[in-house]
KOLLO-990529 format. One line per 10 residues: number of its first residue (from 1); their letters; for each residue x, y, z of N, C-alpha, C. Coordinates in Angstrom, 1 decimal, padded with zeros to 4 digits, m for minus. Example, Ala and Ser with C-alpha at 12.3 -4.5 7.8 and 13.67 -1.06 7.14 Angstrom:
1) AS) 013.2:m005.7:007.8:012.3:m004.5:007.8:013.2:m003.3:007.8  012.8:m002.2:007.1:013.7:m001.1:007.1:012.9:000.0:007.9;
This chain:
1) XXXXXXXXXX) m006.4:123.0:173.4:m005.0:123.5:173.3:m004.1:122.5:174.1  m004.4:122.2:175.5:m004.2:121.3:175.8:m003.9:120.2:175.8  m004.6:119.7:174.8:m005.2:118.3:173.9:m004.1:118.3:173.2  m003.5:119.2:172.4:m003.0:119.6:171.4:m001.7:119.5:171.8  m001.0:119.6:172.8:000.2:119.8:173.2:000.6:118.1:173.9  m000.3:117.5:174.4:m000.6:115.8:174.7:m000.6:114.9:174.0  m000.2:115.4:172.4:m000.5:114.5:171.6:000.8:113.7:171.4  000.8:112.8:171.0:002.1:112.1:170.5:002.6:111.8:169.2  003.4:112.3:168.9:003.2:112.4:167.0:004.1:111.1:167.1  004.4:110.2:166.4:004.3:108.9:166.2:005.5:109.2:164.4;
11) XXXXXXXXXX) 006.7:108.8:164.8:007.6:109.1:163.3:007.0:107.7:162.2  007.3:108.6:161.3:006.9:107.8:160.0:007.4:107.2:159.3  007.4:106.1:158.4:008.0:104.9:158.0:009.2:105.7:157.7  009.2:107.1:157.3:010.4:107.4:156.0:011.3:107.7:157.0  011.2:107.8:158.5:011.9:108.6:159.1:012.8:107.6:159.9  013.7:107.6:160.7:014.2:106.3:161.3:015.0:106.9:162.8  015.1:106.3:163.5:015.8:106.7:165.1:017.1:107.2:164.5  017.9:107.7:165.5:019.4:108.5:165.6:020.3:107.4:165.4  020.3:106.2:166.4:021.3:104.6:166.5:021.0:104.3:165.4  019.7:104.1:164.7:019.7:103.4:163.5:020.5:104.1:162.6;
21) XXXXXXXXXX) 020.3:105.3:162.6:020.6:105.9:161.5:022.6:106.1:161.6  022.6:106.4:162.6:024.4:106.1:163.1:024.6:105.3:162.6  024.1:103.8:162.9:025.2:102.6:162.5:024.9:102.2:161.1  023.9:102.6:160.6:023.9:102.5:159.0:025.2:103.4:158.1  025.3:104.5:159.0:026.4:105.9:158.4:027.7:104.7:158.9  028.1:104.3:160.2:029.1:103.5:160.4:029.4:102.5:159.5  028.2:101.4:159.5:028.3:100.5:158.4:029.1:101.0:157.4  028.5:102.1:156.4:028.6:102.4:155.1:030.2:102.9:155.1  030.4:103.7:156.2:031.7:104.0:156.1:032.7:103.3:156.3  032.7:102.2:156.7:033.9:101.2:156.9:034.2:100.4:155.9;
31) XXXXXXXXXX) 032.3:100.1:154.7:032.8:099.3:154.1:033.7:100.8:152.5  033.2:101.7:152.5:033.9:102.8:151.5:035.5:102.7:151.9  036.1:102.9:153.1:037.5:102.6:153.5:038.2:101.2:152.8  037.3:100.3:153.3:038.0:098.8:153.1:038.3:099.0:151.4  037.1:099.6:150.7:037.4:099.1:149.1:038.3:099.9:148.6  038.2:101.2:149.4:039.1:102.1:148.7:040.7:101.7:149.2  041.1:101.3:150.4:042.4:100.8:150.7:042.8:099.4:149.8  041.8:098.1:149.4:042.3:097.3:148.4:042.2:097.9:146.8  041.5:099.2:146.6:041.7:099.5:145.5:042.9:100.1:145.1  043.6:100.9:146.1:044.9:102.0:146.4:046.1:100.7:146.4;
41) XXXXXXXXXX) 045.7:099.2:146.9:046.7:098.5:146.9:047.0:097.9:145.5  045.8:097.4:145.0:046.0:096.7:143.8:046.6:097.6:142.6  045.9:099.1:142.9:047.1:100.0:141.5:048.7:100.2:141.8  049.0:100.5:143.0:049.9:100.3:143.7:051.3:099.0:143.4  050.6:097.8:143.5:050.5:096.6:143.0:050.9:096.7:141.5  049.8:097.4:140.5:049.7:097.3:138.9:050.9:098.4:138.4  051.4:098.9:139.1:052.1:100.6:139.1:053.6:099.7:139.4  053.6:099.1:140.2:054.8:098.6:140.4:055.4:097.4:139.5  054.6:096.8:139.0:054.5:095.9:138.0:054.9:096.2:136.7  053.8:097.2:136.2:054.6:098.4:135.2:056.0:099.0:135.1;
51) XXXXXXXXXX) 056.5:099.1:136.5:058.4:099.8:136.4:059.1:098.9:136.5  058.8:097.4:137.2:059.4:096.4:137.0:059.8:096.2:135.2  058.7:095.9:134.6:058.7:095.6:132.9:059.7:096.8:132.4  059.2:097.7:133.2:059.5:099.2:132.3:061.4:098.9:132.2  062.1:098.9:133.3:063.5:098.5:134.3:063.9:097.7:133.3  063.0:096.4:133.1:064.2:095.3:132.6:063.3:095.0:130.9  062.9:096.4:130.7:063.5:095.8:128.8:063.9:095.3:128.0  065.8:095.4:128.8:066.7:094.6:127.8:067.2:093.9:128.7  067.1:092.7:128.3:068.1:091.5:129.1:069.0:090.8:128.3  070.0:090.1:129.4:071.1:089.3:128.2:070.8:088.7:127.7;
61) XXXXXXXXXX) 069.7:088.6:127.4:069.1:087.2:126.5:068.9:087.9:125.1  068.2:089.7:125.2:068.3:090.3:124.0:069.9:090.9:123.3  070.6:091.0:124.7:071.8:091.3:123.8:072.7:090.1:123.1  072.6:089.1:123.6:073.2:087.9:123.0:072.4:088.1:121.6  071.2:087.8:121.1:070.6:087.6:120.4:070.7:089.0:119.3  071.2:089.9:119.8:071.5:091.2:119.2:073.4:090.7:118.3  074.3:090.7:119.3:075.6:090.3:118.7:075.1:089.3:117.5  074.4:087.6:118.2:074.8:086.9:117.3:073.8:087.3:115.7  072.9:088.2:115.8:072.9:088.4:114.4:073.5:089.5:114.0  074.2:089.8:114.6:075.7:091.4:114.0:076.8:090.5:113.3;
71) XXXXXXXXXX) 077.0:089.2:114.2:078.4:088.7:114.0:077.8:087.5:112.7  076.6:087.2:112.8:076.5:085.8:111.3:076.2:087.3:110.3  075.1:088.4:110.2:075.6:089.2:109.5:076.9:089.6:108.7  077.5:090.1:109.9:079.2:090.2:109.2:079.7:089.4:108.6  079.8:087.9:108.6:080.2:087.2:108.5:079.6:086.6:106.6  078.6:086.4:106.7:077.7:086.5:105.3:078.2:088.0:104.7  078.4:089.0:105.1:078.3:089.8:103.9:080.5:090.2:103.6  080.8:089.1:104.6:082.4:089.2:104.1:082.4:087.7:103.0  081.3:086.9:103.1:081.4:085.7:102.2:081.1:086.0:101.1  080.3:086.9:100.8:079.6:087.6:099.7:080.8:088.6:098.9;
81) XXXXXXXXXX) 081.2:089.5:099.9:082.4:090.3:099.2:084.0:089.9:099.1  084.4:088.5:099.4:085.7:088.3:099.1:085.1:086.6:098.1  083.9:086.5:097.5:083.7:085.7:096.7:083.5:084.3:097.0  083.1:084.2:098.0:082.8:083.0:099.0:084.3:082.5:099.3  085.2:083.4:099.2:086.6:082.7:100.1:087.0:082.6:101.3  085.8:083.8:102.1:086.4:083.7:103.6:085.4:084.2:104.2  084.8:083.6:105.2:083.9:084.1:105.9:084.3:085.3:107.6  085.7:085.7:107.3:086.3:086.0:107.9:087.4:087.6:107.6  086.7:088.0:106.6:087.2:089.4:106.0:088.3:088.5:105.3  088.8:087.4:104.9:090.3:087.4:104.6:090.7:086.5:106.0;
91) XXXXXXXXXX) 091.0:086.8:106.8:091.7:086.6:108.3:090.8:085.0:108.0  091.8:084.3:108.3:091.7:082.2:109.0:091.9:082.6:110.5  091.3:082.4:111.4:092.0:082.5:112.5:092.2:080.9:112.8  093.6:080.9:113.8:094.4:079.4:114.0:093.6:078.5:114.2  092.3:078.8:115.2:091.7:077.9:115.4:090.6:077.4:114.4  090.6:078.0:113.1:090.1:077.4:112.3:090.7:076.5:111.3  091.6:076.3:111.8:092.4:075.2:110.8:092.7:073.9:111.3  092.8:072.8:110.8:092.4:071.5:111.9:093.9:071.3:112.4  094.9:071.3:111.0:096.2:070.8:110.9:096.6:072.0:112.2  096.6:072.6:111.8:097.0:073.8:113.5:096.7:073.3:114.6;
101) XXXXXXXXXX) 095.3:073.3:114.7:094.6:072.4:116.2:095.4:071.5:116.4  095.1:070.2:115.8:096.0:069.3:116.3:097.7:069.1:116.7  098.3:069.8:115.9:099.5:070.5:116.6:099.8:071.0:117.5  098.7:072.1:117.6:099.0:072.6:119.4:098.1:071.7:120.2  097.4:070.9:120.0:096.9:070.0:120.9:098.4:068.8:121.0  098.6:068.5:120.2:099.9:067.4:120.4:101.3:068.0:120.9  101.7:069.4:120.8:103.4:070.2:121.4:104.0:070.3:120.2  104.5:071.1:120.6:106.0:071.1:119.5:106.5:070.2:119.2  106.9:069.9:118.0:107.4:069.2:117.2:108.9:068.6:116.9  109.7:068.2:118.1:111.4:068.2:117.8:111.7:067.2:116.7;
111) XXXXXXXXXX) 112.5:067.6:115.8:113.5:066.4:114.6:114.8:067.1:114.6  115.4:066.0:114.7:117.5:066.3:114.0:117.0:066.1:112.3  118.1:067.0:112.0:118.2:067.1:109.9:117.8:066.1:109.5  118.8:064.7:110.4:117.7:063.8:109.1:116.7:063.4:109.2  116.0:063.7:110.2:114.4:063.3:110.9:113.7:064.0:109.7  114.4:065.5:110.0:113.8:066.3:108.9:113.7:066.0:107.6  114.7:065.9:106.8:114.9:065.1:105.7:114.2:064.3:105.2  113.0:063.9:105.8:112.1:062.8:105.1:110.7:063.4:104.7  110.6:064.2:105.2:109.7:065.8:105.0:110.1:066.2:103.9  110.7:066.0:102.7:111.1:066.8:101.6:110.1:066.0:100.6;
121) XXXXXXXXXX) 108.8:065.9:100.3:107.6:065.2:099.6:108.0:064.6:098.7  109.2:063.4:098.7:108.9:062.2:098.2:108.1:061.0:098.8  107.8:061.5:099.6:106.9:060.2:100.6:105.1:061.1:100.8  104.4:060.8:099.9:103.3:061.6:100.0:102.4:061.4:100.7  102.8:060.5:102.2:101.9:060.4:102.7:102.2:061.3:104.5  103.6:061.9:104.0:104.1:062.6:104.8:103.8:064.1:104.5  104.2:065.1:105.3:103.6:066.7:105.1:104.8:067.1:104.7  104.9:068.0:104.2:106.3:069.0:103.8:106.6:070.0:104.6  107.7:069.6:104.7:108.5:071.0:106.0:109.5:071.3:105.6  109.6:073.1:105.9:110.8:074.0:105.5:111.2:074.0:107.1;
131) XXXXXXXXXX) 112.5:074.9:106.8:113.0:075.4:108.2:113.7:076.5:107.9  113.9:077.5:109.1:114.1:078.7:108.8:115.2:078.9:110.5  116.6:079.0:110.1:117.2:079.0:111.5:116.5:078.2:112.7  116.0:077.2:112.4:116.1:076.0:113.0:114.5:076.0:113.4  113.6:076.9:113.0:112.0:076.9:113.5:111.6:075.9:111.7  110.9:075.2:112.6:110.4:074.0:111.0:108.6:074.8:111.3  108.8:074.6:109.7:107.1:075.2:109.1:106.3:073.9:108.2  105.4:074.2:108.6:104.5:073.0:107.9:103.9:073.7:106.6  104.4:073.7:105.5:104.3:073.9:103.9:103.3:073.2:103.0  102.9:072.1:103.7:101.8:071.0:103.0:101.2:071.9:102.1;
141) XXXXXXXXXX) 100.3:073.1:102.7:099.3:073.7:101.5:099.7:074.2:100.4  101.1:074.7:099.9:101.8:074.7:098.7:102.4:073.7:098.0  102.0:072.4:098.0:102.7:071.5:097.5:103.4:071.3:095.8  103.1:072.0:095.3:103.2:072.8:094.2:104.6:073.4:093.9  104.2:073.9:095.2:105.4:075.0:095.1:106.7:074.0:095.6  107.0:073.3:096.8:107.7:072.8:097.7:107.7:071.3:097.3  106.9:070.9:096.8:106.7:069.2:096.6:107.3:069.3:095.7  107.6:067.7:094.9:108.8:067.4:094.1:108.3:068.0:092.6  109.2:068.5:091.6:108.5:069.1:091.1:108.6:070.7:090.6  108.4:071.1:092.6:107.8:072.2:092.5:109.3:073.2:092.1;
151) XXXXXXXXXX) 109.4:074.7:092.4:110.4:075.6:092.1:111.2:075.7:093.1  110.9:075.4:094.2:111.0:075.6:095.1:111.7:074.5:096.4  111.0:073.4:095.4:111.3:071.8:096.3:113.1:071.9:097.1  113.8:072.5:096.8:115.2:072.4:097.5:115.2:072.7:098.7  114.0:073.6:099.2:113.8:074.0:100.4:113.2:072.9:101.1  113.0:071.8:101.1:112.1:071.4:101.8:112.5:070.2:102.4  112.3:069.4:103.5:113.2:069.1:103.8:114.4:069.3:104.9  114.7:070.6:105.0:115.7:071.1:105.4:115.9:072.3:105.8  117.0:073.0:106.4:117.4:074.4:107.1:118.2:074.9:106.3  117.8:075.8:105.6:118.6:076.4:104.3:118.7:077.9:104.6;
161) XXXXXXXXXX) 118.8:078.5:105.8:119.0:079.5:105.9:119.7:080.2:105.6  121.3:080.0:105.1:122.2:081.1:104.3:121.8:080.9:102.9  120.9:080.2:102.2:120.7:080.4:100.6:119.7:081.6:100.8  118.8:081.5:102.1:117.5:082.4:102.5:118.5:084.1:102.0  119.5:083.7:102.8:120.3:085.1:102.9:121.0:085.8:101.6  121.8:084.8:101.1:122.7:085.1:099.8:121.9:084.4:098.6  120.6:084.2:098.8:119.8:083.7:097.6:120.7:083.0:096.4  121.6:082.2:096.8:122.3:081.0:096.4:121.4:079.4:096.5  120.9:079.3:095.3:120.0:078.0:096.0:120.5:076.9:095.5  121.6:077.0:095.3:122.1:075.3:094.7:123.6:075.4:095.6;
171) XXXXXXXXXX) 123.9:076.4:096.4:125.7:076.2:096.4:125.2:076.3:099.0  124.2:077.3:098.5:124.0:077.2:099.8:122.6:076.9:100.7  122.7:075.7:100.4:121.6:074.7:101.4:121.9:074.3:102.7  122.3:075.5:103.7:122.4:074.9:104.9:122.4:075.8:105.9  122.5:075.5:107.0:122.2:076.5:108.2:123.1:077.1:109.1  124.5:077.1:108.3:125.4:077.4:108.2:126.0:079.2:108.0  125.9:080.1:109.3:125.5:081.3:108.6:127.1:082.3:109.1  128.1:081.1:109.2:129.3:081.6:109.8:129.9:082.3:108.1  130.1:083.8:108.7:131.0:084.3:107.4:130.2:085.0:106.6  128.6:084.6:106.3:128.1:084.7:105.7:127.8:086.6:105.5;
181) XXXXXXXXXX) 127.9:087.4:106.4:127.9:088.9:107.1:128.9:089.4:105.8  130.4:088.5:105.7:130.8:089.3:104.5:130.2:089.5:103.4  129.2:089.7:102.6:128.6:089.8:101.6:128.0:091.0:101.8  127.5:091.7:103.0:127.6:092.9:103.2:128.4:094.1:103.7  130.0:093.6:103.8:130.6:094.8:104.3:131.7:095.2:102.3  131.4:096.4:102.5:132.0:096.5:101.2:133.7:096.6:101.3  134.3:096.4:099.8:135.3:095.8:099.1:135.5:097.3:098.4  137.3:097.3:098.8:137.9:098.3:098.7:137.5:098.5:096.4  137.3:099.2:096.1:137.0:099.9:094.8:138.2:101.0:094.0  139.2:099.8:093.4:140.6:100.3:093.3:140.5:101.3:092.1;
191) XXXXXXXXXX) 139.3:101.5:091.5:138.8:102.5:090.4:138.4:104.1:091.1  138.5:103.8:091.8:138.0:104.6:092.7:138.3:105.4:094.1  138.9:107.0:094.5:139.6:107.2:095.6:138.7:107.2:096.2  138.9:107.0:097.8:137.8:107.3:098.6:138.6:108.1:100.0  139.8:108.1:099.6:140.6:108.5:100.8:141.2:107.7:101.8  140.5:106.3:101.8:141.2:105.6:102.5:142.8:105.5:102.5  143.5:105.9:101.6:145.0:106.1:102.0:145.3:106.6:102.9  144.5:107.8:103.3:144.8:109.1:104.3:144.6:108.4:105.6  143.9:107.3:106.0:143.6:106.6:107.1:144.5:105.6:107.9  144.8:105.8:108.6:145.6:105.1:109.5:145.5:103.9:110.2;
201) XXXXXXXXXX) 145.9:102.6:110.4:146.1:101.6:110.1:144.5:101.3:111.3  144.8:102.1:112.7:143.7:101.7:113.7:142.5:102.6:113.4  142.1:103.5:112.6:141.6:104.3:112.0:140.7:103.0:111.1  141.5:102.5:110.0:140.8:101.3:109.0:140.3:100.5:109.8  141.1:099.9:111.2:140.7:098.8:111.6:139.1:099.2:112.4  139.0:100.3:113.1:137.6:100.4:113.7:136.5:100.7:112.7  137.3:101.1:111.6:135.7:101.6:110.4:135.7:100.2:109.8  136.4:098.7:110.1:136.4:097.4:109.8:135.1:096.6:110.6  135.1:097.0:112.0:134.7:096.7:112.9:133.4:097.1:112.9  133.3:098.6:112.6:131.7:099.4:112.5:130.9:098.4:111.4;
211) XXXXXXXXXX) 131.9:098.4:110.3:131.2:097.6:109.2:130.7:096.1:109.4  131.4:095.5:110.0:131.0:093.8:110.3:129.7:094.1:111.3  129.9:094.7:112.2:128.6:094.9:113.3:127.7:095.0:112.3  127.6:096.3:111.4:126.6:097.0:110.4:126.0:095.5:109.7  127.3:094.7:109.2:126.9:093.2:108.0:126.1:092.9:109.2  126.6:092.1:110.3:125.3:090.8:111.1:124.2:091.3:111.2  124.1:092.9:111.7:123.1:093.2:111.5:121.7:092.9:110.7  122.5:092.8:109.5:121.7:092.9:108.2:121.3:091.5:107.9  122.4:090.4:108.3:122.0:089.2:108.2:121.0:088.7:109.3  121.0:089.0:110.3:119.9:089.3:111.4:118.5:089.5:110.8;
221) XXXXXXXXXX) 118.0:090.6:109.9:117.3:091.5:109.5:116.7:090.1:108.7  117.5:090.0:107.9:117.0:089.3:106.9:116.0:087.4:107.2  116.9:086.5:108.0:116.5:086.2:108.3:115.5:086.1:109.8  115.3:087.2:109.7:113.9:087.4:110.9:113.2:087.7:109.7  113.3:088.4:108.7:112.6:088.7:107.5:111.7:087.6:107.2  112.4:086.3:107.2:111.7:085.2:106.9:111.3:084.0:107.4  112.1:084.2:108.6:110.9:083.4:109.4:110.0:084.1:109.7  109.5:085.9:109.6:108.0:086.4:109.8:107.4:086.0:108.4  108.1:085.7:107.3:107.3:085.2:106.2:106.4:083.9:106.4  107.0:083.2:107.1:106.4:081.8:107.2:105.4:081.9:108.1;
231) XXXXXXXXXX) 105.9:082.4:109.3:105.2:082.5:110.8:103.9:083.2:110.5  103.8:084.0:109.5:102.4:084.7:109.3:101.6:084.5:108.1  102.3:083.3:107.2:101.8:083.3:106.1:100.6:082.1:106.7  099.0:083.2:105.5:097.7:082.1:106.2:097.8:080.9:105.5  099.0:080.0:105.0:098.7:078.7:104.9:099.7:077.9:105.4  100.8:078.5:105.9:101.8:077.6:106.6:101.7:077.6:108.0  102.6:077.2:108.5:101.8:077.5:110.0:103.6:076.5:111.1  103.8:077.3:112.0:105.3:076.4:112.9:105.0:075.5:113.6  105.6:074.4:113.8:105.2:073.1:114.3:106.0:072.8:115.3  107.7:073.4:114.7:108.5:073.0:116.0:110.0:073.1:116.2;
241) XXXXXXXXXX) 111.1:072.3:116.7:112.6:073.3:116.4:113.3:071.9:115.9  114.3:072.6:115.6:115.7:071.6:115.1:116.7:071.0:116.2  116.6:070.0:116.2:117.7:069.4:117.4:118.8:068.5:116.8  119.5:068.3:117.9:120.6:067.3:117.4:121.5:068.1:116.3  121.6:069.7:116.5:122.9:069.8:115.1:124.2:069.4:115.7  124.7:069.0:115.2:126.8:069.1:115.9:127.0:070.4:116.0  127.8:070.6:116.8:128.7:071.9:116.7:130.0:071.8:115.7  129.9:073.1:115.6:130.9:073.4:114.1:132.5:073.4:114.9  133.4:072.3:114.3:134.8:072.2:114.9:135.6:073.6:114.7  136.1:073.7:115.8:136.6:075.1:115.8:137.7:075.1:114.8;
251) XXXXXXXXXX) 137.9:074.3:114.8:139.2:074.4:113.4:138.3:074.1:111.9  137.6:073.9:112.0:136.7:074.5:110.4:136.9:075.8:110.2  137.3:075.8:108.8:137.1:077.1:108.0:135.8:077.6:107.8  135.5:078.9:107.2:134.6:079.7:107.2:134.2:079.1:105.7  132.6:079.0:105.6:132.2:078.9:104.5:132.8:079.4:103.5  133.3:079.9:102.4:133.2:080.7:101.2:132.2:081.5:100.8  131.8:082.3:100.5:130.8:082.9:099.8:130.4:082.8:098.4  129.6:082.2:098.2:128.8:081.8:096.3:129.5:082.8:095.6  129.7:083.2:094.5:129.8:083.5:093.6:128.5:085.0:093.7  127.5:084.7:093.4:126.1:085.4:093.3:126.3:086.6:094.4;
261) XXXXXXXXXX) 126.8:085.6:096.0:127.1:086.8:097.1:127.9:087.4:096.7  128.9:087.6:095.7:130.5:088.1:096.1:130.1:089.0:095.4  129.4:088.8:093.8:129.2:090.0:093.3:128.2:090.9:093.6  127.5:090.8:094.7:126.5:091.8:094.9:127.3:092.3:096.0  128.6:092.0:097.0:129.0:093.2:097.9:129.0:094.5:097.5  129.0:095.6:098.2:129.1:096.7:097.7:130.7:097.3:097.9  130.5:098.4:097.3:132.3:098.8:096.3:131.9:100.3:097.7  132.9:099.6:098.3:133.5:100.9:099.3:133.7:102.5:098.9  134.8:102.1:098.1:135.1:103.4:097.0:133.9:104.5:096.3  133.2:103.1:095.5:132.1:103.7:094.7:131.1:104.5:095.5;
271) XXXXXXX) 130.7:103.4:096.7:129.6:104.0:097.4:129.8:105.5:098.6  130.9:105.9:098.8:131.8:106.7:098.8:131.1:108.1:097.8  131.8:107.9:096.7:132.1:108.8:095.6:130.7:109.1:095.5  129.6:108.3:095.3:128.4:108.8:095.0:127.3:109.5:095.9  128.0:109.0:097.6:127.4:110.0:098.5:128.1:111.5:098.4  129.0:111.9:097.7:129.5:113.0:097.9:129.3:114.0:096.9  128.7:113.1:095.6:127.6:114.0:094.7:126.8:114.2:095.0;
């Protein structure tokens, strides 16, 4: 029994000391930490990477590249539907025209009448120019119309703004627009009462006065009428102004009025009587 309690039992291969077996548990556990902290970094890492891409989707590189095939799109299917005439719906814009460019690249354009005057396309190596109350238009693209020849050619050349007005084109070629207002105030209508007898002399003279205002008006109207005809038409285009006119001697008489103007004034009387039916 003795014997038995004296013995020394002696551990076996399978079995190992406390230290050993500690720093093998230590070992093992520092290196499970280390892999698991660069593994938590690197998704970490791949996760952020991911919302970066995810964030920038679209960049201006895709939207540029988005417009310019909206806008060569558009552009082909307006060539296609106005018959290959415009890649532009219709619309030239200014800067697509050379003769434009170079004009606003070189200024406005000053000439006196007879500068102008040589601009009426007998010299075809010159451009054709209208004028309209003293704004000159470059007409080249109708030559047809405005070049020698054309229906038109009297305009060209020149400031013919009271023919613009009283559509007189042989008697009034000039820019001359004094007087011209009478062709709109009407002319007493002796076929006709209107009551003006009943009216008293300062009475006539302010419904004189209403009416001339009323005429410049109209002459006003008209040519602004046409220099917006020019100024927006897509083949003419303004280049520049009229200089050097004289002044009109104050003792000059007033134009006359064409024939064409006189008979289209309107009949005081008449126009009268038929507002009162």
């Amino acid at each position: 029994m003795s014997q038995l309690r004296q013995r020394t039992i002696h551990p076996g291969p399978s079995s190992s000391s406390p230290s050993s077996s500690s720093s093998s548990e230590s070992e093992s556990g520092d290196f499970d930490i280390t892999t698991f902290a660069e593994s938590k970094k690197n998704t970490h890492q791949e996760s952020a990477t991911i919302y970066d891409e995810e964030s920038n989707g679209i960049t201006l590189a895709d939207i540029i590249r988005v417009l310019v095939t909206l806008t060569v799109a558009l552009c082909g299917l307006s060539y296609y539907m106005t018959l290959s005439e415009s890649w532009f719906w219709g619309y030239r814009p200014w800067f697509t025209k050379l003769p434009v460019v170079m004009r606003y690249l070189r200024g406005p354009l000053y000439l006196t009448p007879e500068q102008l005057s040589l601009y009426n396309g007998t010299d075809s190596s010159l451009p054709l120019y209208v004028a309209v109350n003293g704004t000159i238009f470059d007409v080249s693209a109708n030559r047809g119309i405005y070049g020698p020849g054309g229906s038109y050619n009297f305009f060209a050349g020149r400031d013919a703004t009271r023919a613009f007005v009283t559509g007189c084109f042989k008697e009034d070629l000039t820019p001359d627009l004094d007087g011209v207002e009478e062709m709109f105030i009407p002319v007493d209508d002796v076929d006709v009462a209107d009551g003006s007898e009943n009216l008293t002399s300062r009475e006539k003279k302010l419904r004189l006065e209403q009416e001339v205002r009323a005429a410049k008006a109209q002459v006003r109207k008209k040519v602004q009428h046409w220099h917006d005809f020019f100024h927006s038409h897509k083949k003419y285009f303004e280049i520049g102004k009229i200089i050097g006119v004289p002044p009109k001697a104050p003792d000059q008489p007033k134009r006359e009025l064409c024939e064409g103007a006189k008979r289209s004034r309107p009949k005081r009387g008449k126009a009268t009587s038929e507002g009162n039916h």
